[in-house]
BAMARLO-516811 format. One record per residue (C-alpha): residue in one letter; x, y, z; chain. Coordinates in steps of 0.25 Angstrom, whole numbers, plus 5000, padded with zeros to 4 digits. Layout:
BEGIN
<site><residu>A</residu><c1>X</c1><c2>Y</c2><c3>Z</c3><chaine>A</chaine></site>
...
END
This chain:
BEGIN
<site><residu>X</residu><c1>5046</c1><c2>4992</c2><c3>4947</c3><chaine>A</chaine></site>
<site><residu>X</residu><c1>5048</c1><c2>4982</c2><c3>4958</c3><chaine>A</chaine></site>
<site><residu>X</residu><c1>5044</c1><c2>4986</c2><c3>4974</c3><chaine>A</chaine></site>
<site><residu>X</residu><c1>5060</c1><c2>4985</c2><c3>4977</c3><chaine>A</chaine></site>
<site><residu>X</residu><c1>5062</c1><c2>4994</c2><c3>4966</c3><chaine>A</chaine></site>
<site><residu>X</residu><c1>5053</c1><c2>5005</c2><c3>4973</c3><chaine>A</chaine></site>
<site><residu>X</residu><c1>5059</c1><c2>5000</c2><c3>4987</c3><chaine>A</chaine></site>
<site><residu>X</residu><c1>5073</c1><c2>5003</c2><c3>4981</c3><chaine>A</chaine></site>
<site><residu>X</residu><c1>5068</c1><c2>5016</c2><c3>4973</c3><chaine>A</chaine></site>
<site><residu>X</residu><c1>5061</c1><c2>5023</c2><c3>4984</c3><chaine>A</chaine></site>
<site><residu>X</residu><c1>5072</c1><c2>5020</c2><c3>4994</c3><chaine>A</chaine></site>
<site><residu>X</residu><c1>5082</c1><c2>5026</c2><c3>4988</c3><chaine>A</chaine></site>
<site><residu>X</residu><c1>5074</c1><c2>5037</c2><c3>4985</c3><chaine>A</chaine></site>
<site><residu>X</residu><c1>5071</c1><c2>5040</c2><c3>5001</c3><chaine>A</chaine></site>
<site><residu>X</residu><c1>5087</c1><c2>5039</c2><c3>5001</c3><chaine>A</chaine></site>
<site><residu>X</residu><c1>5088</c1><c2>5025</c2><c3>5008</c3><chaine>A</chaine></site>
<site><residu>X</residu><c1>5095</c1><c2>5012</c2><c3>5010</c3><chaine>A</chaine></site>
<site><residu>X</residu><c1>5089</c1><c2>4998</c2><c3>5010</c3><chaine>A</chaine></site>
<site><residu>X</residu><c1>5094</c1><c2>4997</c2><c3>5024</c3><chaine>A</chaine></site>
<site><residu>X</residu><c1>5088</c1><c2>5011</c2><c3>5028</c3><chaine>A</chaine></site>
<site><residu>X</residu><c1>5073</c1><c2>5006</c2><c3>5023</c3><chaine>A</chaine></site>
<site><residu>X</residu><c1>5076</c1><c2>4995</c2><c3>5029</c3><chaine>A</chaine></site>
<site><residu>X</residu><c1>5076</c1><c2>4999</c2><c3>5043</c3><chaine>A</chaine></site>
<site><residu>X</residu><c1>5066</c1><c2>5010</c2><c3>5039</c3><chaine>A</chaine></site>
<site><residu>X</residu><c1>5057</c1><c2>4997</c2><c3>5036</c3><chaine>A</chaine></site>
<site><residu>X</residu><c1>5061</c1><c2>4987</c2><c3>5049</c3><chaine>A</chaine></site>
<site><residu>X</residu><c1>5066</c1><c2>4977</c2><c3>5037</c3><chaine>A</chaine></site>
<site><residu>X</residu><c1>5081</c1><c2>4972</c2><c3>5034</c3><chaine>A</chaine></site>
<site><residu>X</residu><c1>5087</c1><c2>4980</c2><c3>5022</c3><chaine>A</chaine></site>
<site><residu>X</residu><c1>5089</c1><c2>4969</c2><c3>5013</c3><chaine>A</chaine></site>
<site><residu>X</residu><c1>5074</c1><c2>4966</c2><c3>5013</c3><chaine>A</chaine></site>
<site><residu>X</residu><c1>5074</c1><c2>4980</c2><c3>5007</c3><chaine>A</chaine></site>
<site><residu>X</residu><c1>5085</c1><c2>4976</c2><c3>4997</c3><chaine>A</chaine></site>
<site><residu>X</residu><c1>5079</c1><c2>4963</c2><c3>4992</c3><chaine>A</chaine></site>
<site><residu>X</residu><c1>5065</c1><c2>4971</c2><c3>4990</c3><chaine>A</chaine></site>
<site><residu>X</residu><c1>5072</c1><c2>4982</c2><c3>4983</c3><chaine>A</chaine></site>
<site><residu>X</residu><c1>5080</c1><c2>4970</c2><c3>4974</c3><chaine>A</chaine></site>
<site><residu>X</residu><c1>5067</c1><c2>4964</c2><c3>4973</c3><chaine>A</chaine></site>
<site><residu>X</residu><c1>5070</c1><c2>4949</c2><c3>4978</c3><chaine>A</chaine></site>
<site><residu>X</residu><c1>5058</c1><c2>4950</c2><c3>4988</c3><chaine>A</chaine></site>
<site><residu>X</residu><c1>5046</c1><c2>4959</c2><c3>4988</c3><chaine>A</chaine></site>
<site><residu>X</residu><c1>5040</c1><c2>4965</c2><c3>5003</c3><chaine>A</chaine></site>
<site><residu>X</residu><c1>5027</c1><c2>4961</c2><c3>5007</c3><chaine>A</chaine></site>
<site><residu>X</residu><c1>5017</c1><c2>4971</c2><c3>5007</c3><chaine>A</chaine></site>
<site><residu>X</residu><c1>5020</c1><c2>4975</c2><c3>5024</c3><chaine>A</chaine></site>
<site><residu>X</residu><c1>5034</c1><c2>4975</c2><c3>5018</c3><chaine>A</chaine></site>
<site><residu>X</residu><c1>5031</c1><c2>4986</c2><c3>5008</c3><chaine>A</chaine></site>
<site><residu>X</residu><c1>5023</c1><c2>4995</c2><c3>5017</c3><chaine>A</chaine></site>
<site><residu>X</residu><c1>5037</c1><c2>4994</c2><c3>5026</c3><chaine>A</chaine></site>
<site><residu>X</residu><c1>5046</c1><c2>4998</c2><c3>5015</c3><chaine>A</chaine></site>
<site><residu>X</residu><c1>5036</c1><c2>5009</c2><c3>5011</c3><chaine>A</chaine></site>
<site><residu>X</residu><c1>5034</c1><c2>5016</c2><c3>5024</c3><chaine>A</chaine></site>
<site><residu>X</residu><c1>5051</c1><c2>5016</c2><c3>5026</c3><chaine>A</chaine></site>
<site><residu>X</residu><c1>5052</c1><c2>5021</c2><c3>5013</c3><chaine>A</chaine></site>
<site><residu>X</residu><c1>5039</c1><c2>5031</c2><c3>5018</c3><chaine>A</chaine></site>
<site><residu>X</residu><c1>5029</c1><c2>5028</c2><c3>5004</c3><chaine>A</chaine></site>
<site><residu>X</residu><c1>5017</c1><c2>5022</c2><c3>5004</c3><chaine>A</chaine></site>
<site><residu>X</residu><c1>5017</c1><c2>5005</c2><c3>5001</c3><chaine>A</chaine></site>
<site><residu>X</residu><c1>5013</c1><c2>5009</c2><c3>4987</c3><chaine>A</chaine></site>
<site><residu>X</residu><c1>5025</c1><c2>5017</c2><c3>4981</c3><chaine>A</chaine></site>
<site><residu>X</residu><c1>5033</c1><c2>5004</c2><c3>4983</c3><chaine>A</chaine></site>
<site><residu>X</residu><c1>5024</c1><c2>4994</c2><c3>4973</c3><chaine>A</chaine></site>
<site><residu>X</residu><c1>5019</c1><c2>5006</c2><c3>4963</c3><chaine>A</chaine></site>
<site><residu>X</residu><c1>5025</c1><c2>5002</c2><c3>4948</c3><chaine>A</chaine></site>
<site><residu>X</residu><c1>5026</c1><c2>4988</c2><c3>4954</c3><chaine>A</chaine></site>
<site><residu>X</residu><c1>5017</c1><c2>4980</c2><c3>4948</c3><chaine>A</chaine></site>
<site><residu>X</residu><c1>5003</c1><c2>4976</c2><c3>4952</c3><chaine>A</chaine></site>
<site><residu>X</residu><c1>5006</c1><c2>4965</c2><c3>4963</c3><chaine>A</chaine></site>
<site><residu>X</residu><c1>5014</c1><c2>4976</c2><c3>4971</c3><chaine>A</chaine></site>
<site><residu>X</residu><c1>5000</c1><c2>4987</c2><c3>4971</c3><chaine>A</chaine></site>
<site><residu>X</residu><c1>4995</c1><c2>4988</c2><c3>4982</c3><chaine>A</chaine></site>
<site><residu>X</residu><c1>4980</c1><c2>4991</c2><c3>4976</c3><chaine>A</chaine></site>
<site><residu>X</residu><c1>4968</c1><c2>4980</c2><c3>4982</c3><chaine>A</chaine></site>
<site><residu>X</residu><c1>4967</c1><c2>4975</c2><c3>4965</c3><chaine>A</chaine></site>
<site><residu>X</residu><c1>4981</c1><c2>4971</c2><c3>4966</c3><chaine>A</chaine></site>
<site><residu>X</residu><c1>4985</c1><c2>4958</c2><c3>4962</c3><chaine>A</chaine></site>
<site><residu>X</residu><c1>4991</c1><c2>4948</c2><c3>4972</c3><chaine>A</chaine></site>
<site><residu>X</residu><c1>5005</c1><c2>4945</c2><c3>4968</c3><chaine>A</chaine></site>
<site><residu>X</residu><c1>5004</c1><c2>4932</c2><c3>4973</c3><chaine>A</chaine></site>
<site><residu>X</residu><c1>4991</c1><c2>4927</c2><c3>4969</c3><chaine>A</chaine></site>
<site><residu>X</residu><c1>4994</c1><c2>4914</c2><c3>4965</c3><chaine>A</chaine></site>
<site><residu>X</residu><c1>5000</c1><c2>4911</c2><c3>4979</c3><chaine>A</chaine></site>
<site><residu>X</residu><c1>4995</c1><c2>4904</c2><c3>4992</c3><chaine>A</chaine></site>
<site><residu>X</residu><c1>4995</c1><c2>4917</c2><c3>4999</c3><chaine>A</chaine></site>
<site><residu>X</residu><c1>4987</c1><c2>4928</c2><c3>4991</c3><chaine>A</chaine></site>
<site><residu>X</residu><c1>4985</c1><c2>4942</c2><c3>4996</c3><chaine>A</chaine></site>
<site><residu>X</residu><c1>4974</c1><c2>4951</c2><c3>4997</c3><chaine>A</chaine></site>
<site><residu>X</residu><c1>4977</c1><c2>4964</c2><c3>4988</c3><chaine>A</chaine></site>
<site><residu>X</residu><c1>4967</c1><c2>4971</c2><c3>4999</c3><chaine>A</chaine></site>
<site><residu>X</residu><c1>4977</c1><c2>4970</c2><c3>5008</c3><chaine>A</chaine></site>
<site><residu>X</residu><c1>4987</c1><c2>4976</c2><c3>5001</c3><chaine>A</chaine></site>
<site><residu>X</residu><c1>4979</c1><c2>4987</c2><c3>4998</c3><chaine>A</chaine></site>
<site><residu>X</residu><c1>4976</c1><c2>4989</c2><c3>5014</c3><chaine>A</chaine></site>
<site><residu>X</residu><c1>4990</c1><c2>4989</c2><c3>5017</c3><chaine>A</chaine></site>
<site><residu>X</residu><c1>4994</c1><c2>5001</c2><c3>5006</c3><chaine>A</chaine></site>
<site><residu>X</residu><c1>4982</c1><c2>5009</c2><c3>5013</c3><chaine>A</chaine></site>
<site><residu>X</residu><c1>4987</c1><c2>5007</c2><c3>5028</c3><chaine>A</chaine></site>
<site><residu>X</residu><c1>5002</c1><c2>5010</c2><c3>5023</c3><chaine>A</chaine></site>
<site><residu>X</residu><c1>4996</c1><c2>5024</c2><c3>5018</c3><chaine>A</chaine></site>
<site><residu>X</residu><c1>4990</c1><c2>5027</c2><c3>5030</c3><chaine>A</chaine></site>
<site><residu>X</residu><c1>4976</c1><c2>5024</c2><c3>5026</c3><chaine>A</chaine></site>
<site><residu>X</residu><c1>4968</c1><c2>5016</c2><c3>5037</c3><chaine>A</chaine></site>
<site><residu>X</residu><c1>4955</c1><c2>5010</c2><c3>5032</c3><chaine>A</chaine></site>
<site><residu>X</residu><c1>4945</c1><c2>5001</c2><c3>5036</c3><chaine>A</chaine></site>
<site><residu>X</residu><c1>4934</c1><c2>4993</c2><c3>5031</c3><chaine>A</chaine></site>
<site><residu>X</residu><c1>4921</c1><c2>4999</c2><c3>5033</c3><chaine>A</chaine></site>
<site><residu>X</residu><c1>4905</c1><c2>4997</c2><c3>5031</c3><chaine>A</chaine></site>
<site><residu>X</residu><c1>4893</c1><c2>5004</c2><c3>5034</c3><chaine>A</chaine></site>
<site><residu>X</residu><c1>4882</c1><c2>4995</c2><c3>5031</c3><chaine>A</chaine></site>
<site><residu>X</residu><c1>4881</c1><c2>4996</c2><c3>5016</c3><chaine>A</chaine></site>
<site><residu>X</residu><c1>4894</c1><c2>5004</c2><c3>5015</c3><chaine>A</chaine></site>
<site><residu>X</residu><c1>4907</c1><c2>4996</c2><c3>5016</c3><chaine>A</chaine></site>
<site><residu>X</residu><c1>4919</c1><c2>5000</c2><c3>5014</c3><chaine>A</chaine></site>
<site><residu>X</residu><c1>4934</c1><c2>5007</c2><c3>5018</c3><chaine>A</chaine></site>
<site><residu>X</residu><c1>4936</c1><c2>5016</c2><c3>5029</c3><chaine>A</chaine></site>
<site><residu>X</residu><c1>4950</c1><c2>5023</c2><c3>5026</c3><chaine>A</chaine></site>
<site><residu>X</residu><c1>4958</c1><c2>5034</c2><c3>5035</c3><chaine>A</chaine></site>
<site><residu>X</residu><c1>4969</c1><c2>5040</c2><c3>5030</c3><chaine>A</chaine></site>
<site><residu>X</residu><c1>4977</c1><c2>5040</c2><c3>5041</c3><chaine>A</chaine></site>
<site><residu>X</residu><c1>4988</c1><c2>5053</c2><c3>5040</c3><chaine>A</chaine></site>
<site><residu>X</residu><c1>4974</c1><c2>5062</c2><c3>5038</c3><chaine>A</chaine></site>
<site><residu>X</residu><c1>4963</c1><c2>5052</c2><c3>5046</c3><chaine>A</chaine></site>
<site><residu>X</residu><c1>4954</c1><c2>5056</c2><c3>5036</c3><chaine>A</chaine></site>
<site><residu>X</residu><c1>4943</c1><c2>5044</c2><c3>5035</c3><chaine>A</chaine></site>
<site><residu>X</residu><c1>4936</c1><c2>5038</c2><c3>5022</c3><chaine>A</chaine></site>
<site><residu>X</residu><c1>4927</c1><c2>5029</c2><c3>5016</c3><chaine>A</chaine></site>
<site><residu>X</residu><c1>4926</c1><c2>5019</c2><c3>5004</c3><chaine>A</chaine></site>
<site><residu>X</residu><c1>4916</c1><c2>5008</c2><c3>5001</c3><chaine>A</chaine></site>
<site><residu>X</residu><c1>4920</c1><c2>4996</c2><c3>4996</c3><chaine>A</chaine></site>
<site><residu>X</residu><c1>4921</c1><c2>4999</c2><c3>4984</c3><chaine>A</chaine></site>
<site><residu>X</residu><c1>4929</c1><c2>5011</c2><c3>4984</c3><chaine>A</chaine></site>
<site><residu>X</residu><c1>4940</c1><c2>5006</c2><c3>4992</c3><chaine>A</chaine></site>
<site><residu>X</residu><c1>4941</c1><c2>4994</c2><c3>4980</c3><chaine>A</chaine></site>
<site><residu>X</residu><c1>4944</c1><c2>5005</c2><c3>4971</c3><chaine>A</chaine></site>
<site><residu>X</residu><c1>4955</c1><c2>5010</c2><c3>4975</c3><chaine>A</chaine></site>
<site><residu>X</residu><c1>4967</c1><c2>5008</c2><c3>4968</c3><chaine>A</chaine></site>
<site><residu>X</residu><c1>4980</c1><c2>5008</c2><c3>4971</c3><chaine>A</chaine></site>
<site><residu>X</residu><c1>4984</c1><c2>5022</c2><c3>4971</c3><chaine>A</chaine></site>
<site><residu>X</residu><c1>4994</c1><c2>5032</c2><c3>4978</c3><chaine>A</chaine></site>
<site><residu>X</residu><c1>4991</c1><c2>5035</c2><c3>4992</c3><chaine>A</chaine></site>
<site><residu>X</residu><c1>4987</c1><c2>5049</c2><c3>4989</c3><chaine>A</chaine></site>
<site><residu>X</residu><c1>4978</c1><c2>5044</c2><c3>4977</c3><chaine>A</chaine></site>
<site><residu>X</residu><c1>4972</c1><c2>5033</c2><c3>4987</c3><chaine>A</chaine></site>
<site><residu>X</residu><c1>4968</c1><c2>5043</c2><c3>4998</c3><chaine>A</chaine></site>
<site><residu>X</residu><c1>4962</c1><c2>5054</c2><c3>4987</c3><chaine>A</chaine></site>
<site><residu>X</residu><c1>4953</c1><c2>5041</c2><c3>4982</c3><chaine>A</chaine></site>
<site><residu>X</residu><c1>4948</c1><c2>5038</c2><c3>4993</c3><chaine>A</chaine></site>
<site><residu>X</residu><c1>4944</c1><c2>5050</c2><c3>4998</c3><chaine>A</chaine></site>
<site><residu>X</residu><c1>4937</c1><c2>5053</c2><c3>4984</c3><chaine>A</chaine></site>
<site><residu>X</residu><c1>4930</c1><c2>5037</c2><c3>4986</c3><chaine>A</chaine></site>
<site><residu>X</residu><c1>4927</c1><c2>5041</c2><c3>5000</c3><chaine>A</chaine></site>
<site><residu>X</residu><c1>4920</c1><c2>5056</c2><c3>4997</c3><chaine>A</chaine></site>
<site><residu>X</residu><c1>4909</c1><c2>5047</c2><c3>4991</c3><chaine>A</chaine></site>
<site><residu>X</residu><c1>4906</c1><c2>5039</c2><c3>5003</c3><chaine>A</chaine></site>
<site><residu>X</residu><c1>4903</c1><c2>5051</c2><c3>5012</c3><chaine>A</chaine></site>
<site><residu>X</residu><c1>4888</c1><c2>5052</c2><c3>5013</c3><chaine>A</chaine></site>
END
């Protein structure tokens, strides 16, 4: 499965036209039609557009395609061998703040780490170093029971 091929499929399933998502997304129509057709792939700000017009996490738009499109901190760059390389840490940064959870890095001393909010509940956590390196590309309910199970471990 392609990222059009969710684009398309989860469109018509919330009832609407290219032109309509469009709009929804401040982009022209046939930038959705050409995604959707597959002749060009969105950026990642792109996605995190078309997933908030279509109101679904950035993640529901690359699951089943294929590990250049996971939005996980051990996913491959898909253009490696290129002169510009992206960090995959980014990525994975992006997919938190497009789920509404905020975090920051964080270290006390001989602790360092990942402050995280989830800001619907403002419910505050923390993870070493280590435990934010584990987690995995999830779904965002999965993601937040981790954390707060990882973070559980941290309180003194």
């Amino acid at each position: 499965m392609t990222i059009g091929e969710n684009i398309r499929r989860i469109r018509k399933e919330k009832g609407m036209t290219q032109k309509q998502l469009g709009d929804l997304c401040q982009m022209a129509d046939s930038a959705i039609r050409r995604y959707e057709l597959g002749k060009s792939t969105p950026k990642l700000k792109t996605l995190h557009k078309i997933a908030k017009g279509l109101g679904i996490p950035t993640g529901a738009l690359t699951e089943h395609c294929g590990p250049e499109y996971q939005l996980s901190p051990g996913a491959p760059s898909p253009d490696k061998g290129s002169k510009k390389s992206k960090n995959p840490e980014y990525a994975w940064d992006d997919w938190l703040n497009s789920n509404n959870i905020h975090f920051m890095r964080y270290g006390t001393g001989e602790r360092e780490g990942t402050l995280i909010k989830f800001a619907g509940t403002g419910e505050l956590y923390f993870l070493t170093k280590e435990q934010s390196a584990r987690l995995s590309a999830l779904s965002i309910e999965q993601t937040k029971i981790l954390i707060k199970a990882m973070a559980a471990q941290n309180i003194r």
